[in-house]
C-alpha positions as CSV (number, residue, x, y, z in Angstrom):
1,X,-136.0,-99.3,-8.6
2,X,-139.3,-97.6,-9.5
3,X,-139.9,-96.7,-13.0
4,X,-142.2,-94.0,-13.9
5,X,-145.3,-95.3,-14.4
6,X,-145.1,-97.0,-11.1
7,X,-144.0,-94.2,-9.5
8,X,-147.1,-92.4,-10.2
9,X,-149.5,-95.7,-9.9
10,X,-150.2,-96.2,-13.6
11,X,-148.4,-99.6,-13.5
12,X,-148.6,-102.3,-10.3
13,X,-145.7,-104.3,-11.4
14,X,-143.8,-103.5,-8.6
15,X,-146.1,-104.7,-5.8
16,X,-147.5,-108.0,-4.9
17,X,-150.7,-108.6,-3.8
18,X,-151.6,-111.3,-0.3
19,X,-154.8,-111.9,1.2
20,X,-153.5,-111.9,4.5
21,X,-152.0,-108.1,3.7
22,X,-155.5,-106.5,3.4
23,X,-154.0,-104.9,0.3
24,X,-150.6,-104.9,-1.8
25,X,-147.0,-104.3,-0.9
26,X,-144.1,-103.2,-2.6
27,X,-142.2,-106.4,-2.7
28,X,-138.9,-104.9,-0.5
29,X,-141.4,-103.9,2.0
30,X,-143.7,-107.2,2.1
31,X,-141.1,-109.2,4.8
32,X,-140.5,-106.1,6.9
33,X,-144.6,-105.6,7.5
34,X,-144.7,-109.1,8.1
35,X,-142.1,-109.4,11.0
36,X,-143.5,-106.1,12.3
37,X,-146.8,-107.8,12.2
38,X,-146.0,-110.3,14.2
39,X,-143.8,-108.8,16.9
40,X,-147.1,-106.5,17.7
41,X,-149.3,-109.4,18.1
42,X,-146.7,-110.9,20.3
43,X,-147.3,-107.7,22.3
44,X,-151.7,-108.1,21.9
45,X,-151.4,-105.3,18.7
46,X,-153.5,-106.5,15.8
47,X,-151.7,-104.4,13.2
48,X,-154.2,-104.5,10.1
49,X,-153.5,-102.3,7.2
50,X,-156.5,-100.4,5.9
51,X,-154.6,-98.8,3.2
52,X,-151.6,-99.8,1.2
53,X,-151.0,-99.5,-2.4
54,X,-153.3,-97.3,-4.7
55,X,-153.2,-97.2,-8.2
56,X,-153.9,-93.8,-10.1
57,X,-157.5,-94.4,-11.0
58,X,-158.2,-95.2,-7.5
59,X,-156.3,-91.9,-6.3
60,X,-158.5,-90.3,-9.2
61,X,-162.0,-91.2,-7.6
62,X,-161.0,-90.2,-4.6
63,X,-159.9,-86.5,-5.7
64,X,-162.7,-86.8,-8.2
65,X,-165.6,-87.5,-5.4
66,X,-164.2,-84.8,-3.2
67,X,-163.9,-82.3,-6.3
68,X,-167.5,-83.1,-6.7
69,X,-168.1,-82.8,-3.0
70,X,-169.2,-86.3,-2.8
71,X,-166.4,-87.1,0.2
72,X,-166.4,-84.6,3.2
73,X,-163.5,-82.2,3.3
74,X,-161.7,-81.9,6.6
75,X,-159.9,-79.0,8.4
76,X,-156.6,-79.2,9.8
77,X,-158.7,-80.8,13.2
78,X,-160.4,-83.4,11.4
79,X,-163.6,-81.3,11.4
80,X,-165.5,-81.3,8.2
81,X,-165.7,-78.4,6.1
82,X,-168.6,-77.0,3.2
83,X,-168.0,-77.6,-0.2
84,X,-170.3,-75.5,-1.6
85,X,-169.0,-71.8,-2.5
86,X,-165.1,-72.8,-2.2
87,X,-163.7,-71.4,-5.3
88,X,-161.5,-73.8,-7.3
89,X,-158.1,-73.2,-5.8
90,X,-159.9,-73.3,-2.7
91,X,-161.3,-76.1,-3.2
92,X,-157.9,-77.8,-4.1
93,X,-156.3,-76.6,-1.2
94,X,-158.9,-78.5,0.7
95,X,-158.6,-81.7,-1.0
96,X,-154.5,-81.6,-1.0
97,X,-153.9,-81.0,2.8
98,X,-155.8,-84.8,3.7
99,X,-155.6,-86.5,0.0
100,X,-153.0,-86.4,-2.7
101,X,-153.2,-85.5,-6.3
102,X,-153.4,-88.4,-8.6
103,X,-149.6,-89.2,-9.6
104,X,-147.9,-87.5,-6.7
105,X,-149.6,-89.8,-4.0
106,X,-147.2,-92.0,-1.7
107,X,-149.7,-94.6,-1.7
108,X,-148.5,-95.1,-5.9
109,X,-144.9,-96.7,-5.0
110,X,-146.4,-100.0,-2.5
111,X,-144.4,-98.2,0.7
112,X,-146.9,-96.3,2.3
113,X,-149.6,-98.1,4.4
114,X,-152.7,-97.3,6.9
115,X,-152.7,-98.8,9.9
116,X,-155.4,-99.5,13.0
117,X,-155.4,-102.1,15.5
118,X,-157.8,-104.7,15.2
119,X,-157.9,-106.1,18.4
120,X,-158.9,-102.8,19.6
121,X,-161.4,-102.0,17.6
122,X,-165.2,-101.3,19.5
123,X,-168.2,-103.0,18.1
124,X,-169.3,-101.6,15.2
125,X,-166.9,-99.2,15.3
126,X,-166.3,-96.9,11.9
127,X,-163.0,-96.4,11.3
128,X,-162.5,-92.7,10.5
129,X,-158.3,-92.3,10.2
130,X,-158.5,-88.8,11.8
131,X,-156.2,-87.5,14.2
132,X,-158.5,-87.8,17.4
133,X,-158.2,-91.9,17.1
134,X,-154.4,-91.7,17.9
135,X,-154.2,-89.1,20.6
136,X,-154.5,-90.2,24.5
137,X,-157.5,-91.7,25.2
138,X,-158.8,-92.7,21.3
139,X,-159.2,-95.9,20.2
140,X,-155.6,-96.4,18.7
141,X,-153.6,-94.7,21.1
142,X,-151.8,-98.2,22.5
143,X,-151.3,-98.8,18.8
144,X,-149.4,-95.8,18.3
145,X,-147.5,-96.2,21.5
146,X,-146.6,-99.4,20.4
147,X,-145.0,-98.2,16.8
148,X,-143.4,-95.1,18.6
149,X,-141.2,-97.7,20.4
150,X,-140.5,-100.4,17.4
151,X,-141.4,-99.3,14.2
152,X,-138.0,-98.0,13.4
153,X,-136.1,-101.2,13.6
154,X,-138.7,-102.7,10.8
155,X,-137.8,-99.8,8.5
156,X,-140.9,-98.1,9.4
157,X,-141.8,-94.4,10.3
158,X,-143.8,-91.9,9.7
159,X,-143.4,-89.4,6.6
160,X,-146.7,-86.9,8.0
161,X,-145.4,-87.2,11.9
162,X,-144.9,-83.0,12.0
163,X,-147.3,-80.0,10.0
164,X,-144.6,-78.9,7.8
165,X,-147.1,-76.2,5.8
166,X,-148.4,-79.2,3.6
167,X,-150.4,-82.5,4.4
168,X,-151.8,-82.6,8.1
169,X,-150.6,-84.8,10.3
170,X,-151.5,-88.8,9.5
171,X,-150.0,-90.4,12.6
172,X,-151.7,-93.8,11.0
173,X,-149.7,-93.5,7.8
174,X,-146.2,-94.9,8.1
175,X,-143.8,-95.7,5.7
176,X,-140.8,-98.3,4.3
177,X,-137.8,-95.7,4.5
178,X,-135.5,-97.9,2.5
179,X,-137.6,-97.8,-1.4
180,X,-139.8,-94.7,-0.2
181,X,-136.7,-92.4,0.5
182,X,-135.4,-93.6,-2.9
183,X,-139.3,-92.5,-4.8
184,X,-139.1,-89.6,-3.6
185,X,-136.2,-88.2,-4.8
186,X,-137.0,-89.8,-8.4
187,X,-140.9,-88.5,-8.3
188,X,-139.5,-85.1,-9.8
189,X,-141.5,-82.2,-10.7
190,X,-141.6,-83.2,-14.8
191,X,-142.6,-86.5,-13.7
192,X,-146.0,-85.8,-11.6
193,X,-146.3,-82.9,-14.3
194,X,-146.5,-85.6,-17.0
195,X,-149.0,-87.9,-15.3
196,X,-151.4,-85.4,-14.7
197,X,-151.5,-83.8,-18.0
198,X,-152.1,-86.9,-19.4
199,X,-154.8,-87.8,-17.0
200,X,-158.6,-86.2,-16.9
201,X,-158.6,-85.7,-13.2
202,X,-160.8,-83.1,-12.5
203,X,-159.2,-79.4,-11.7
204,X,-156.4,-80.5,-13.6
205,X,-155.6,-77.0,-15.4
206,X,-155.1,-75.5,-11.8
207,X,-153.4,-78.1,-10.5
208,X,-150.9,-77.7,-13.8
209,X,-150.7,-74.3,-12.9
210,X,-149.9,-74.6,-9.5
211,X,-148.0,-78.0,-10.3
212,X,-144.4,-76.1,-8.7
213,X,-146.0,-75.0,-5.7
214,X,-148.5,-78.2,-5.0
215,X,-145.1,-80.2,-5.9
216,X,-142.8,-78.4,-3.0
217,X,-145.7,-78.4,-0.6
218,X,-147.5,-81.1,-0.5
219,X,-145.2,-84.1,-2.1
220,X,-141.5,-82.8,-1.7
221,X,-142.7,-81.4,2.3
222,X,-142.6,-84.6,4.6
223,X,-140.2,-85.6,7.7
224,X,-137.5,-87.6,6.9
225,X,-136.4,-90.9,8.5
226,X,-135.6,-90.1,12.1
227,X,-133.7,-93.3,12.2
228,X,-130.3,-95.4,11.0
229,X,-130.3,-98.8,10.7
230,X,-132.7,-101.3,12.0
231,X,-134.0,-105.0,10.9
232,X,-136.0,-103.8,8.3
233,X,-133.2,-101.4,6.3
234,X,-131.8,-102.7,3.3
């Protein structure tokens, strides 16, 4: 299983990286995506992942850049918000409800993915992953229809399918239940607590002080697995 430093992205020994994957996989999850993969382009879905695993310092600039207000921040609508005179536990609340802090990200343990659908995509089309691209008439609304119906039996689902108080809904971010079920409940408190304190993430003595609440809010508060069994389970 994950050790510590991969569970918070400062080590990428766990995942394996394929052209054809747009990214890098956690090595349990690789054969699942695959077969999932193909049984949507059997049904004209061009699963591409736009997002898989991301180490710390790639979480870092992320948070960093939207610290900075260098990346919009977003309301719970996708609508972009103003930076400027958010005062800094404002300003972390903002980044936290679309993007995680370094070391408690999902995105760290090579289970969590992105997904659009290629073959769907318009012309110069920018992909935006907000939630308007998903819902009935968007651009990815036969994708999601698609992985409501079969993403389960690949191990797949969908860990930001509800607002629980936390992270906003990410309909496009699924999940590999079988290893991601398993992070979570190692990811403890002490052990985002450590990576961050020994990181220079910007914020970082709020998010310290806030670490307990951030921690059951934001990393702990996600759906569970609505499923048993299925091709993908180990």
């Amino acid at each position: 299983m994950l050790n510590e430093l991969e569970l918070t992205g400062r080590a990428r020994t766990h995942v394996v990286q394929r052209d054809d994957l747009e990214g890098a996989l956690q090595h349990e999850a690789l054969e699942p995506f695959l077969a999932m993969k193909e049984a949507a382009a059997g049904d004209g879905v061009e699963i591409r992942i736009v997002s898989s695993f991301r180490d710390f310092a790639a979480q870092q600039r992320i948070w960093d850049q939207k610290y900075l207000g260098e990346r919009p921040l977003y309301d719970a609508h996708g609508n972009a918000r103003e930076h400027g005179g958010l005062s800094t536990d404002e300003l972390v609340d903002a980044i936290v409800c679309w993007s995680a802090v370094p070391g408690g990200s999902r995105h760290h343990w090579g289970t969590e993915i992105d997904v659009i659908d290629r073959a769907a995509l318009p012309p110069g089309y920018r992909v935006r992953l907000l939630p308007e691209e998903a819902q009935p008439g968007g651009v990815f609304e036969r994708l999601h229809r698609w992985l409501d119906g079969n993403m389960n039996r690949f191990g797949f689902y969908r860990p930001y399918r509800t607002f629980r108080g936390g992270v906003h809904p990410e309909i496009w971010h699924l999940s590999y239940a079988p290893v991601a079920t398993r992070a979570l409940e190692m990811l403890t408190l002490a052990v985002f607590e450590e990576a961050v304190r020994a990181s220079g993430i910007l914020g970082r003595e709020r998010v310290l002080a806030r670490s307990g609440e951030i921690y059951r809010q934001y990393i702990a508060n996600v759906d569970a697995p609505n499923f048993v069994g299925g091709e993908g389970l180990a």
